[in-house]
N, C-alpha and C positions, 0 to 999 in steps of 0.2 A: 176810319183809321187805315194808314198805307202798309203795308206789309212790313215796310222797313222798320215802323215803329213797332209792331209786332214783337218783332224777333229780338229785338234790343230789349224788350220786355223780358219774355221768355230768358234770355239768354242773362239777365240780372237778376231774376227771381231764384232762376239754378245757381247759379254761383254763390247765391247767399245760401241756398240748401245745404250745398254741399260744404263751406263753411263749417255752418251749424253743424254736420255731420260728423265734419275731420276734430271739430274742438270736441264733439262728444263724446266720438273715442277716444282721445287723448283724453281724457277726462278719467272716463273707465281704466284705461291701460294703466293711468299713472298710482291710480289709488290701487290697480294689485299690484302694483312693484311698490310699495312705499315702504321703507322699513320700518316696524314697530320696533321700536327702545324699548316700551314699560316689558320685561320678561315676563312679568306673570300676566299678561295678553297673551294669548298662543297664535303664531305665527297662521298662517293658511296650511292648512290637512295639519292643526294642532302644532305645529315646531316651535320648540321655545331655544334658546340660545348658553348653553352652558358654558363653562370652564372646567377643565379635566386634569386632575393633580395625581401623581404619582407619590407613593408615599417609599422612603430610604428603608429596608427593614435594617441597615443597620445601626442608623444614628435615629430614624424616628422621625427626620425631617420630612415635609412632603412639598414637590417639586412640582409645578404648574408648566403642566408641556404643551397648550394650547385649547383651541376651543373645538364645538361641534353641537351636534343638534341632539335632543330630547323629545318624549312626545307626552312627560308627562309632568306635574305639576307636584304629583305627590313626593315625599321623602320617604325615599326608602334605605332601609339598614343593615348592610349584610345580608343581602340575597342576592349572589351572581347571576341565578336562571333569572329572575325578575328585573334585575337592572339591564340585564344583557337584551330583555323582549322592550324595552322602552329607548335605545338608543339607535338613534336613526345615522348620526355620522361621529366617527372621532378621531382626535389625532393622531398619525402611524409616530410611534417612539420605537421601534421596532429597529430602528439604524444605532441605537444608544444602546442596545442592549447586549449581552452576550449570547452566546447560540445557543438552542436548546430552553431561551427563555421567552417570556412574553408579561403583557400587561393585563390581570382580571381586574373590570372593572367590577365594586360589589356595592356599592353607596351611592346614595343619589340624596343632594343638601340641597335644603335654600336658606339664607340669609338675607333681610332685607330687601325681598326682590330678586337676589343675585342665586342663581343657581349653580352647584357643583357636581361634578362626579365624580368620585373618589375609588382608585383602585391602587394594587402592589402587584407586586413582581414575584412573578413563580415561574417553575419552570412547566414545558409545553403538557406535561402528563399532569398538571395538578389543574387543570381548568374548570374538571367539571364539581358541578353544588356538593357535594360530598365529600368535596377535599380540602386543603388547607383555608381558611380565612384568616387574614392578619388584622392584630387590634394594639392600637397605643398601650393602653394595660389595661386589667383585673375589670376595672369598670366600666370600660366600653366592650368589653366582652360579653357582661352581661344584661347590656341594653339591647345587644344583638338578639336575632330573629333566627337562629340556630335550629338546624333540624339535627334527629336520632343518626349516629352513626356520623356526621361531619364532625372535621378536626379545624379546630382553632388555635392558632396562633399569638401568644402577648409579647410584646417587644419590652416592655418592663412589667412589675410589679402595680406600680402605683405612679411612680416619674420616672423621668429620663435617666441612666444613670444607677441603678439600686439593685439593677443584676439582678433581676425575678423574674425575667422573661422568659416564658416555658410553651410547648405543646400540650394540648387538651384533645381528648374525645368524650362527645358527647354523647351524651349517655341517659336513657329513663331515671333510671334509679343509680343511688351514690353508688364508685366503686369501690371508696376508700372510707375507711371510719372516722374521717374528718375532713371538717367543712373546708380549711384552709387545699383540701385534696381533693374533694369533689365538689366544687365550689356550683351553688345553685344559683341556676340563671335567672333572669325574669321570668323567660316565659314558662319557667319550673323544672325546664331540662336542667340537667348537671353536667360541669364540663370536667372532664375525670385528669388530673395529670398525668402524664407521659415520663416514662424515665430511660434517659436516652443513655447507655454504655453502663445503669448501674450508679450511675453520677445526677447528684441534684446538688444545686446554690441553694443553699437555706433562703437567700430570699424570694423563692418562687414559691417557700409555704409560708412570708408573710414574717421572717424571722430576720431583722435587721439591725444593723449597729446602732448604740446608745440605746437601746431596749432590754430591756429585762427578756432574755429568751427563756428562763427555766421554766416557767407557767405549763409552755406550750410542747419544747420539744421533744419531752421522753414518748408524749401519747402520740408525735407524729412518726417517732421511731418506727414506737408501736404500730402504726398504721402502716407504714410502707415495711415494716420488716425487711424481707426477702427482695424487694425489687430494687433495694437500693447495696451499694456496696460501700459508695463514698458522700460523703458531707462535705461540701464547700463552703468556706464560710471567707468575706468580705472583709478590706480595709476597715479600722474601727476597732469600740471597745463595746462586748457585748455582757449584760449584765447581770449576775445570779444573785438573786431576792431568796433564794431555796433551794435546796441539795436539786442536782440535776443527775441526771442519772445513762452514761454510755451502753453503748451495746456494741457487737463487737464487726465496727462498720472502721471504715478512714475516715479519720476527721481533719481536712486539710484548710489550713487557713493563707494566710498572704506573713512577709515579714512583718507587718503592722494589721497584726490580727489578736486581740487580746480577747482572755475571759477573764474577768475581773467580779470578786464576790463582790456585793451591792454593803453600802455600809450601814443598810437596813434589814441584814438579812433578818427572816423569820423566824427560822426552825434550828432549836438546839441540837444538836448536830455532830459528830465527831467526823463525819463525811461530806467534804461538799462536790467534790465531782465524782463522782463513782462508775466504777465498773464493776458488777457482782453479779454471776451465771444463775446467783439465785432469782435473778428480777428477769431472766429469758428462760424459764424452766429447768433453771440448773446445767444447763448444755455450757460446758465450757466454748469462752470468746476467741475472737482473733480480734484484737485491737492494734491501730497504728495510727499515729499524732502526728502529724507533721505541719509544723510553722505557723505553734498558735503560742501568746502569752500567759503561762496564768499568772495571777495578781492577784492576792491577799494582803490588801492594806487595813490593817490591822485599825478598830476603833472599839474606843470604849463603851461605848454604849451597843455595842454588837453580842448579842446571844452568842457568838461563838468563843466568847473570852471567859466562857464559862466552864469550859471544858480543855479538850487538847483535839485541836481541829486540823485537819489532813483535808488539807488541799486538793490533791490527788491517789484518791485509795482503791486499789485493786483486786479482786480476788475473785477467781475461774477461771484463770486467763489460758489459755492454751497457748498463744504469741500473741506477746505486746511488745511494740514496736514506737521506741519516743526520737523523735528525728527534728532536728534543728527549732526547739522549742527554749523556751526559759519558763523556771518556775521562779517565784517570789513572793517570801511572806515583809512586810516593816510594818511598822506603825504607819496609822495617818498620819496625814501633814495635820489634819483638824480633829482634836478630841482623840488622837493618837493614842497609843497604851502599847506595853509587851504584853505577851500574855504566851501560852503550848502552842506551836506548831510546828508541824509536820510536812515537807512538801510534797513527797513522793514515797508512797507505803503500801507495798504486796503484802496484805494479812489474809488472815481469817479463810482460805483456800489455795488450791491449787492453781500455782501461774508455772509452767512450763518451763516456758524459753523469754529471755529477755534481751532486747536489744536498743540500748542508749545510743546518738552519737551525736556529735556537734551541739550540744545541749548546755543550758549553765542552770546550775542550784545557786540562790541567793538568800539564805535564811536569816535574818536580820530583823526577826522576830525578840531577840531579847540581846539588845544594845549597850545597856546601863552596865554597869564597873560597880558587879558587889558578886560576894560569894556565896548567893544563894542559886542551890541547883538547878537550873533551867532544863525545861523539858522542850525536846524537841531537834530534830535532823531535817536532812536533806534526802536522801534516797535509804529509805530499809527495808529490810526483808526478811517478815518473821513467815518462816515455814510451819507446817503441822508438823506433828509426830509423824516419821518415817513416809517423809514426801521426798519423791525424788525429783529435784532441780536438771534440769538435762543444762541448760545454760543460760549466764550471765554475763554478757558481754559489753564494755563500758566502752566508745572512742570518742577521744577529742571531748570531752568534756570537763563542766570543771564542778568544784561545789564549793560553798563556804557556808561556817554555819559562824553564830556567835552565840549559841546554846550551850550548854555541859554536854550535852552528848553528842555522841558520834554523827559528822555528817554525814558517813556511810556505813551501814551495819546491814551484816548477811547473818542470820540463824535460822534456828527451829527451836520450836515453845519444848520441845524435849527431849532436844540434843539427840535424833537419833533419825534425824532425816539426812538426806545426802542432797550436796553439791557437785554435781559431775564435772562442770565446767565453767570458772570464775576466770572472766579476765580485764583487767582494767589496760588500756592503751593512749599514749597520751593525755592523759586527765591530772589533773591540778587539786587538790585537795588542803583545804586551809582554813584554821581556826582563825579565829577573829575576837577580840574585846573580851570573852568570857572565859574565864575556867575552863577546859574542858578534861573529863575523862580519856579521852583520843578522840583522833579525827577519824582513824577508819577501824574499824572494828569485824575480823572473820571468826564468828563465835561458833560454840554448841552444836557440832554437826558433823558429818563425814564430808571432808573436803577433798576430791582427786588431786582436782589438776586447779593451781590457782597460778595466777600470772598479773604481774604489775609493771609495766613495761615503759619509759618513758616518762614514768609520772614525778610529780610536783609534791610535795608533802611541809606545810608550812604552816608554825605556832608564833602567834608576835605575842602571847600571854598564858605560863601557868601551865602549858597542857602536858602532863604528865608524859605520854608516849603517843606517838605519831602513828605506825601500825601495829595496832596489835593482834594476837594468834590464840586465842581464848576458849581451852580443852575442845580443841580439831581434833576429832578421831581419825585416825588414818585408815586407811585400806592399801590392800598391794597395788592400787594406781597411784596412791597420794604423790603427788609432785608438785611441789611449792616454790616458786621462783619470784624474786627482788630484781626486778634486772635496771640498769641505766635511769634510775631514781636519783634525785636530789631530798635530801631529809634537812628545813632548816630549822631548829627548833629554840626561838629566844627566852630567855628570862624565866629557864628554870629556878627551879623551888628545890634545891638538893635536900631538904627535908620532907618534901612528898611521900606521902603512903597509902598504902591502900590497905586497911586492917587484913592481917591474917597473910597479904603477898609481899610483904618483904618492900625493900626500895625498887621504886618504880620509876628512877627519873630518868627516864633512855628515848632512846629513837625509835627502836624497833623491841616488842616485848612480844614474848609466851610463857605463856602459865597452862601448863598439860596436867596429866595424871603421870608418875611415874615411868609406868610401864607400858606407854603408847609412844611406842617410836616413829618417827617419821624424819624430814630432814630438810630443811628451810638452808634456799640458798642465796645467798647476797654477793652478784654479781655486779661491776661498774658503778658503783651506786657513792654519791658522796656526802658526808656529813655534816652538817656546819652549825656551831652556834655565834651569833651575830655580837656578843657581848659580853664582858668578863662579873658580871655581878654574880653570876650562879653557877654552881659547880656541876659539870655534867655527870651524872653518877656512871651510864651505861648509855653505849651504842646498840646492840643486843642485848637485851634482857630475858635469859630461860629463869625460869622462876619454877619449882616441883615439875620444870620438864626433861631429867637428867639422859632421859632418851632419843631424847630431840636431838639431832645433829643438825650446826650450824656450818657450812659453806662460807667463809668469809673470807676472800683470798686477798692478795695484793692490789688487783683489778679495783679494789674500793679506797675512795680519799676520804680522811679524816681530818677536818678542820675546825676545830671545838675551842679554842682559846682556852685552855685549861692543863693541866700539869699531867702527864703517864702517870702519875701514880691511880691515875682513878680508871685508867682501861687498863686495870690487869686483872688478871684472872681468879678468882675467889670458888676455888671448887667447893666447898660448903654451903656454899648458897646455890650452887647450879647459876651463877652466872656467867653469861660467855663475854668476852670482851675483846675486840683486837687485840695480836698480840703487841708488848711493849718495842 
């Protein structure tokens, strides 16, 4: 063989080597760049391929800002130190956010293969494992892996929307004497509520519209006592199956926030919402209402038509405070009945100082057209024996009753308490459908300084006298004043009496003792009756109060449809009347 063939040998046996060599690296090279699709295969040095969502804390939504790598297969729950040692790359959101914040990741999902990492938005001091955790609600809270001393976060209650979304620390043992407050986890820890300003949403303890709340909420009072100052409560009607019972917190609700007794109540009862210092250790309250409904729909098969039920009953109160509310008792619309009630009643103790305003009484508890005596008002105030009233102050409000008695009555059980300061301002006062006694009634007590200022005073049936002044003891403050009132009083009964006081069919009446002077003054104020069928006996009526001096100057219009001979003066009776 020639040399030439040799090398031509040689030089085709290489070229096939080296072939074979170059396909065999590419071979290797290509199978470690290959990408694996299935996730749950782990990439080379373990990487699997996630998706990483941010969750809104304030809608709840969560927002997918891209992907990044994992090194590990397991789900984990709520542990930042632990997700944070398993993530090898993730997407900077950091341009989206505002200063001073950042993104913790604390979650790590998989779903059919597909793997997630799940974090929220805190600010730069809240990063490390001992500080906030954020959770959709109540029950992904307690599937979390929580340690002693971390605070948790719920963005609702239960769903989107229900306003129970609160601060938690966690904690060994409960700190609160109930579960909906120290709510226990899986892993046994308890995540204790937080009370931010004083102020809590009833439905962060589980307490929500179209539910019956009375079960629950006295003993969660009872548990938060002191930490709490105010009650929130939600759009909706919330439901009382049994006497519920205030303490002396704010209880603040929405314009369409009602409490409504259940037409199942349980418990015979003359009290369904209460406030009484006897059920907080006798320590007189400070209560204040603002912009809830209450609602007493009246049914017949209800325990409470068995008695005379008060809606709202008060006593210890040191300041109660009812601000842009409405009360209301009627019948159902189903299985409906009349029957005693009462909407708003300071009894059986010590209430200080009172202050109504922008409020309406609707008592429409006894509708029906007969003359038997209906019990039941709108705002009264029976005092003890020698309790002194510092004040009673009424604005912009209004009441109607269609009961026999008064839809506003101030006393004491023994005539011998005092009223330092009564003042009605702008308020509307008006009988309706029934009989009544009067509409406003200042009975049995030492009264200073009373004031009626602006107000409304209206009878469309029967009712003897519009305000009456029933044995006021006076003191050297006594000063009583009618001012810029309208008085309209239709379809008097000029044969009305009241055994033992004489003709009573007036506008404005006192009946004193003798020898108790004082001096009631009727300033701007105008009279009117709407129709000639009944004779009006009196505009002022003193009746055994010949000490009483009445104030009734020119300043007042009388518009009565009726003849001077019936306002003039009868001194033998102590009647005062305009003069002719």
């Amino acid at each position: 063989m020639d040399s030439k063939s040799f090398f031509t040998r040689i030089k085709i046996l290489s070229a096939i080597f080296v072939c074979g060599l170059i396909c065999f690296c590419w071979l290797i090279a290509s199978r470690s760049t290959h990408q694996i699709f299935d996730p749950m295969t782990p990439l080379s040095s373990h990487k699997i391929e996630a998706m990483f969502y941010v969750e809104n804390p304030e809608s709840g939504s969560i927002t997918c800002v891209g992907d990044g790598l994992i090194n590990t297969s397991n789900e984990i729950t709520n542990n930042i130190e632990l997700v944070k040692n398993f993530i090898l790359s993730f997407p900077d959101y950091t341009n989206y956010l505002p200063n001073g914040f950042t993104v913790v990741w604390n979650s790590i999902e998989e779903n059919n293969g597909q793997f997630s990492v799940l974090g929220y938005i805190t600010s730069n001091t809240d990063s490390s494992p001992n500080n906030i955790a954020s959770f959709t609600n109540i029950a992904a809270m307690k599937r979390a892996a929580l340690q002693e001393g971390q605070f948790a976060k719920t963005y609702y209650y239960q769903s989107e929307g229900d306003f129970g979304g609160a601060l938690y620390q966690i904690s060994i043992i409960p700190l609160y004497n109930h579960p909906n407050l120290s709510i226990k986890l899986n892993n046994g820890l308890y995540a204790n509520i937080q009370i931010a300003n004083g102020i809590i949403n009833v439905a962060s303890m589980g307490i929500f519209p179209n539910q019956d709340m009375a079960p629950q909420f006295y003993k969660l009072e009872k548990a938060l006592n002191s930490n709490v100052t105010e009650y929130r409560f939600n759009n909706g009607t919330y439901y009382l199956s049994s006497p519920i019972k205030l303490g002396g917190f704010t209880y603040t609700g929405s314009s369409s926030t009602t409490w409504a007794v259940d037409p199942n109540f349980t418990q015979k009862t003359y009290r369904i919402v209460r406030l009484d210092s006897k059920d907080w250790n006798n320590v007189p309250q400070n209560l204040t209402i603002k912009n809830i409904n209450f609602l007493y729909e009246i049914n017949k098969n209800s325990v409470l038509t068995q008695g005379e039920a008060i809606l709202l009953a008060v006593a210890g109160c040191e300041n109660c405070n009812i601000y842009n509310c409405t009360f209301t008792a009627r019948p159902a619309q189903k299985d409906g009945c009349f029957a005693k009630a009462d909407l708003l009643w300071f009894r059986d103790g010590l209430t200080n100082n009172i202050r109504i305003e922008n409020s309406r009484f609707d008592n429409y508890s006894c509708t029906e057209n007969t003359t038997t005596h209906r019990i039941g008002g709108c705002f009264w105030y029976m005092g003890d024996n020698e309790q002194i009233v510092d004040s009673v102050i009424v604005n912009n409000s209004s009441f109607t009753n269609t009961n026999s008695d008064e839809a506003v009555g101030l006393w004491t059980t023994g005539g011998t308490g005092v009223f330092k300061h009564v003042e009605f301002n702008n308020c509307s006062f008006k009988s309706a459908v029934h009989q009544s006694d009067g509409i406003v009634g200042i009975n049995s007590a030492q009264f200073e300084k009373v004031l009626f200022n602006e107000c409304s005073f209206q009878s469309n049936i029967g009712t003897k006298k519009l305000l009456y002044f029933y044995k006021v003891k006076p003191t050297e403050l006594t000063d009583i004043n009618v001012k810029n009132c309208s008085f309209i009083n239709n379809n008097l009964d000029p044969n009305s009496m009241v055994p033992g006081d004489g003709d009573i069919n007036c506008y404005i009446y006192v009946i004193n003792n003798q020898q108790e002077a004082w001096t009631l003054n009727v300033e701007k104020c105008s009279f009117k009756s709407l129709t000639n069928d009944y004779v009006i006996r009196n505009i002022v009526n003193l009746t055994n109060s010949r000490a009483v001096v009445c104030n009734f100057d020119e300043t007042n219009t009388v518009d009565v449809n009726t003849s001077a001979q019936h306002l003039s003066r009868k001194a033998y009776s102590g009647y005062f009347y305009p003069a002719e």
